[in-house]
N, C-alpha and C positions, 0 to 999 in steps of 0.2 A: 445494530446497524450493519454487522459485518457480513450477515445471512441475506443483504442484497447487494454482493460486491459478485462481482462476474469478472471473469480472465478479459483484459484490456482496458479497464478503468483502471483509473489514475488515482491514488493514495496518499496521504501523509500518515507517520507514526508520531503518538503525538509527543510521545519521548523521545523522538530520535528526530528531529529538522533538519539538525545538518546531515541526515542525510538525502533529503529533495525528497520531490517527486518521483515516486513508484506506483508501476503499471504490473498488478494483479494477472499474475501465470494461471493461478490456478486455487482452488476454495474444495475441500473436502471436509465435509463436516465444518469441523474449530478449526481445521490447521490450513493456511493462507500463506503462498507463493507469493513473492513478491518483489521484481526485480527492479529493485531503487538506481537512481541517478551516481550517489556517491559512497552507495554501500556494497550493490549489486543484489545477489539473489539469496534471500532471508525467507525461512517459515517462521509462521508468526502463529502464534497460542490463541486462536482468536474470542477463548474462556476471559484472558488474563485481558489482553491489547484489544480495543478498538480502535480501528482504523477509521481518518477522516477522510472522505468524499474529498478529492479534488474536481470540482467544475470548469475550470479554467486554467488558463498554465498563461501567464506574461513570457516573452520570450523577448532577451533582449539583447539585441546584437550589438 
């Protein structure tokens, strides 16, 4: 799944939730940029991690 993530979609790690939704910097090869909501900017091993598709985001104020 991770070889159709493109720089500005929206991600979950499915081990890591708290730390939110993260928008996809950047995809070279396996290794994925990934600047999260409550972790910030993390490369991701994407051999090891596949990343969930976020489709939609609730936003709640």
């Amino acid at each position: 799944m991770n070889y159709m993530l493109e720089p500005g979609m929206l991600v979950r790690h499915p081990q890591q939730l708290d730390w939110g939704v993260g928008q996809v910097q950047s995809r070279v090869g396996d290794r994925i940029t990934v600047n999260f909501e409550h972790q910030g900017k993390v490369t991701i091993d994407g051999r090891i991690i596949t990343l969930e598709p976020v489709w939609s985001v609730d936003h709640k104020d």
